[in-house]
PLY file of the C-alpha trace (Angstrom):
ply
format ascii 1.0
element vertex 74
property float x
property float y
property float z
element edge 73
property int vertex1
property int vertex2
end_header
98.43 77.65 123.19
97.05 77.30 119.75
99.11 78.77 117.75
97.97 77.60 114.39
94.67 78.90 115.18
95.66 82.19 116.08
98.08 82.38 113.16
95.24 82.32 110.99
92.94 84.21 112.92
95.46 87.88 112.65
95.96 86.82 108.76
92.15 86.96 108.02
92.02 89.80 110.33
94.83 91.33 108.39
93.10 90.53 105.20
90.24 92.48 105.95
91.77 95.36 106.89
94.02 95.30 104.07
91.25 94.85 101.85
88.78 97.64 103.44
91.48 100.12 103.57
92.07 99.87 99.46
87.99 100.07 98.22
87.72 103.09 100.78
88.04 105.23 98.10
85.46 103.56 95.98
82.90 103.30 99.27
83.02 107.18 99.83
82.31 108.40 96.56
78.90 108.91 95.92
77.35 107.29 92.70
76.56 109.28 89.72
72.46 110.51 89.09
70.90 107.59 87.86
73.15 104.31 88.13
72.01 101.26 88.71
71.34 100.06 92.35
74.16 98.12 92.39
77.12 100.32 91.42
78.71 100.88 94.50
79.42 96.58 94.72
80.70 96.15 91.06
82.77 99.69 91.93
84.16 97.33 94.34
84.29 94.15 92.35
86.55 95.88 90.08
89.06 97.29 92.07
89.26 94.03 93.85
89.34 92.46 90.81
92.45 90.59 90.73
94.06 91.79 94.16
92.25 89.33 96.80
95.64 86.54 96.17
97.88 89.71 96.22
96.43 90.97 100.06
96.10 87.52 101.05
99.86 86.71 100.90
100.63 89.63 102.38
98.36 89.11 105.19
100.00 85.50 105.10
103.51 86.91 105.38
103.09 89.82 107.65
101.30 87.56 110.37
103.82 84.96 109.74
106.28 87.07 110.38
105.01 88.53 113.61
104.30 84.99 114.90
108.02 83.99 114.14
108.67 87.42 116.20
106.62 86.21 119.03
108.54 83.02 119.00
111.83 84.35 119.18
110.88 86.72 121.91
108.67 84.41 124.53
0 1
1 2
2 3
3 4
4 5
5 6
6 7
7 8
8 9
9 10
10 11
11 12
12 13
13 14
14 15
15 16
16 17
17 18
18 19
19 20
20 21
21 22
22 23
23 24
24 25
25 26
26 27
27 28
28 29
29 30
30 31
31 32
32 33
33 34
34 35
35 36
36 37
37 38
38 39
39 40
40 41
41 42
42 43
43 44
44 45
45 46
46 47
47 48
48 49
49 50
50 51
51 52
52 53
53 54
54 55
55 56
56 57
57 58
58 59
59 60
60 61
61 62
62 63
63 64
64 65
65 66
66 67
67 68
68 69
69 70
70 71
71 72
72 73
């Protein structure tokens, strides 16, 4: 079974979902009258900014964990 592979398949998995679950907010609201065309992305950008390592360990850890839990249990 490859383990390794699957490992890091739930941790990018995780990632995402991580990730998509904190800009919600900023995808839902609507832009003001008259911004630019891309204010939505650097909305997103910016709340990002400076998070993506954060989420990533955590998506690291928490997958890590569940594959040591796996372990133990099979």
């Amino acid at each position: 079974m490859p383990r390794a592979t699957i490992f890091l398949l739930i941790a990018f998995v995780l990632f995402i979902a991580i990730s998509m679950l904190y800009v919600l907010p900023t995808l839902l609201e609507p832009p003001p009258p008259g911004a630019i065309a891309d204010y939505t992305r650097e909305r997103v950008i910016a709340r990002m900014e400076g998070k993506v390592m954060i989420f990533a360990t955590i998506a690291v850890v928490v997958s890590g964990a569940f594959a040591a839990w796996r372990n133990r249990t099979s």
